[in-house]
Each structure stands twice: as C-alpha cells, then as structure tokens.
C-alpha positions as CSV (number, residue, x, y, z in Angstrom):
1,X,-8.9,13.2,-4.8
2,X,-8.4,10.5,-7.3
3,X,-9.8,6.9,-7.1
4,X,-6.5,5.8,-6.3
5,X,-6.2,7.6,-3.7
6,X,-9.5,7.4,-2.1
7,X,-9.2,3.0,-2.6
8,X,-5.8,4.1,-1.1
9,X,-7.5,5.6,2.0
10,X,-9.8,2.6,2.2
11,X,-7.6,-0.4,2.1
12,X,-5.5,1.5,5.1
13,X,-8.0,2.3,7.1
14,X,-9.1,-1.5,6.6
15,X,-5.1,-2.2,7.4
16,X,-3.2,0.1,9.3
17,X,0.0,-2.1,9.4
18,X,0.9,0.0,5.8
19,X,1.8,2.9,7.9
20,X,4.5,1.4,10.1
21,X,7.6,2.7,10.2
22,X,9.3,-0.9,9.7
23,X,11.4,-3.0,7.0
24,X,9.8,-1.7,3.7
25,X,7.8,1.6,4.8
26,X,8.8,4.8,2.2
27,X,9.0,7.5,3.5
28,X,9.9,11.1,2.7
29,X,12.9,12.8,4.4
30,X,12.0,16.5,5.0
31,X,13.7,19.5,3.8
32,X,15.3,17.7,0.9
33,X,12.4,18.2,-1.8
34,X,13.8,22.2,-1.9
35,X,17.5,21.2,-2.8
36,X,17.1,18.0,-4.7
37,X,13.6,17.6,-5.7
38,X,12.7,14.1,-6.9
39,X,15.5,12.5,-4.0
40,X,13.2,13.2,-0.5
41,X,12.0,9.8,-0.6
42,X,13.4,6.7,1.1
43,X,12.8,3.3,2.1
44,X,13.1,1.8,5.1
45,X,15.9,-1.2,5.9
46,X,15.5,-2.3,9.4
47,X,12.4,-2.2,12.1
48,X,14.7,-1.0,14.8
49,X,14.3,2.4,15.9
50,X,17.3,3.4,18.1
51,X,17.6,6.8,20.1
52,X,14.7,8.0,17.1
53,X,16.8,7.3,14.3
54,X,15.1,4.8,11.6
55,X,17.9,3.3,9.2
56,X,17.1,3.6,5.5
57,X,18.7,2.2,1.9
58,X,19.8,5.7,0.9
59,X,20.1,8.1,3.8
60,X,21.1,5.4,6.0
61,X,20.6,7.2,9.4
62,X,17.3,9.5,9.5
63,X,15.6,10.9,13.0
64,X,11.9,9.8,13.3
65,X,11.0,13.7,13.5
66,X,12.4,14.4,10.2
67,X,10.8,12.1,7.8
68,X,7.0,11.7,7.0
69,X,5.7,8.1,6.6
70,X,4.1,7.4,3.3
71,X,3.6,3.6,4.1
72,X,4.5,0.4,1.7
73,X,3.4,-0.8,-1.1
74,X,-0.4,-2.2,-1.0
75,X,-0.9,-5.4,-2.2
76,X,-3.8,-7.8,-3.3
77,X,-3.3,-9.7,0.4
78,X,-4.5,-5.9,1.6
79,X,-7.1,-5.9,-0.7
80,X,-8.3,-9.1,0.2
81,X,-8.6,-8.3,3.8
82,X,-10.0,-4.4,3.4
83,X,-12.6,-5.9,1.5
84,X,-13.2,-9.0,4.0
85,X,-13.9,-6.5,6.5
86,X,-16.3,-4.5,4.3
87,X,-18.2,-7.5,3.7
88,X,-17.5,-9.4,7.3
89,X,-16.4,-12.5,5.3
90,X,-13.6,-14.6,5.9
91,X,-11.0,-13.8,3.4
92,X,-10.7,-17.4,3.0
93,X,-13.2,-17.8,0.7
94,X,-12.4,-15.3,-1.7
95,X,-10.7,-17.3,-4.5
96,X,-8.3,-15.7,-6.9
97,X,-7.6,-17.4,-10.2
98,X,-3.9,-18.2,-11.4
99,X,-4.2,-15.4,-14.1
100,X,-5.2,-12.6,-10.9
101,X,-9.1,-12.6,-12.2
102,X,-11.5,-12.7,-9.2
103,X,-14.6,-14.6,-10.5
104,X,-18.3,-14.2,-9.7
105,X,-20.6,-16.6,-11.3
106,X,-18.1,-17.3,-14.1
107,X,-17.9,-13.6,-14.6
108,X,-14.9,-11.6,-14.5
109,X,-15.3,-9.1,-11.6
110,X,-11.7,-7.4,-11.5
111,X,-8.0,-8.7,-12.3
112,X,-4.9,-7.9,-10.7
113,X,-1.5,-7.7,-12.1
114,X,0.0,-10.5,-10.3
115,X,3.5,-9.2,-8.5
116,X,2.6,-5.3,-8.5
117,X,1.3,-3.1,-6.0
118,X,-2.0,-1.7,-6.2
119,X,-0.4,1.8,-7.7
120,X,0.5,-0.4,-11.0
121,X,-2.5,-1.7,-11.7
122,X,-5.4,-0.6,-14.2
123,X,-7.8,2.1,-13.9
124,X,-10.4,0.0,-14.5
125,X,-9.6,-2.5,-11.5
126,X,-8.8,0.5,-9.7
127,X,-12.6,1.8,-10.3
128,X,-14.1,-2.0,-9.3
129,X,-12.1,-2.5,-6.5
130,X,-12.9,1.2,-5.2
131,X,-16.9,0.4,-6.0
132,X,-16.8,-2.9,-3.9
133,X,-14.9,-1.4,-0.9
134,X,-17.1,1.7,-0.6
C-alpha cells in the first residue's frame, strides 16, 4: 500500500461523506474494464437515485448494483477535518497561509497545491500529512 493510499484510508475514515454516491462521486461501471479498458470509470451528475439507477456524465443511466463507488476527490477542507479529529481540535484554528503553507512556529510544516485534490499533490506533503494523521 502506498502512502497515498494509506493517507487516503485515513482522511475517509475521518470523513465518510467521500464515499457517497451523490453529485461528484467517481465511480467504476463494471464489466467495462474487459472491452474498453481505461473507459469503466464515471462521475456522478445528480444525487437522486431513482428505481437504483444513479445518473452519470458519460453513461448517463447506470443501476446502483453495477458500479463500484471510488468516492470524490479529497480536498485540503478533508484534510483539515481528518486531522482535527486526530488531534480533537477545532479545525478553526488551524490557519493556512495564502501560498497553501501550514505554519508551525514560523516553520513550514506541509504545503498544498491550492485548487488540486490530494492525489496531485507532492510526495513529500503526502509523507507529512500521512505522519501527522497517523
């Protein structure tokens, strides 16, 4: 397992509301990875789920029991509350600077990529992040 992955693991456990199947959840349509690998996956366009069928931007109609949920992106307001239940503080008073460095002391604990997920951003704030959430 990768440190991606395993932060991954963390920051949903902390915040199961990235496995919903609702308006921006991707998930994988089964039985299409055999005849067109690289096209099973979809995202999801509406949080209605009518008669088990979930409507998504390229399928358009799939049935609840033939996808697999994969969740949305993570972002740093997911990090921000994984990691304010790790250390029971209120989120609040975590304070991000305008560049997406997280201070300590004047020292430079992690920076995010401001406007990507948590899959685009460096291995090293991967690594930090993954230390401070363990």
């Amino acid at each position: 397992m990768t440190n991606l992955q395993k932060l991954t693991a963390l920051i949903v456990e902390a915040v199961p509301s990235i496995m919903e199947l609702k308006f921006g959840c991707v998930i994988e349509v089964d039985g299409i990875a055999q005849d067109n690998p690289g096209w099973e996956k979809d995202i999801v366009i509406d949080d209605r789920i009518e008669d088990g069928i979930v409507r998504t931007g390229y399928y358009g109609r799939v049935h609840i029991d033939n996808l697999t949920i994969l969740g949305r992106d993570i972002n740093l307001e997911d990090v921000m509350i994984a990691w304010s239940e790790k250390t029971k503080f209120s989120a609040k008073l975590y304070s991000i600077s305008n560049n997406g460095g997280y201070y300590e002391n004047g020292k430079l604990l992690w920076k995010w990529e401001l406007g990507n997920p948590l899959s685009s951003q460096s291995e090293e704030t991967i690594n930090k992040l993954l230390m401070l959430l363990q």
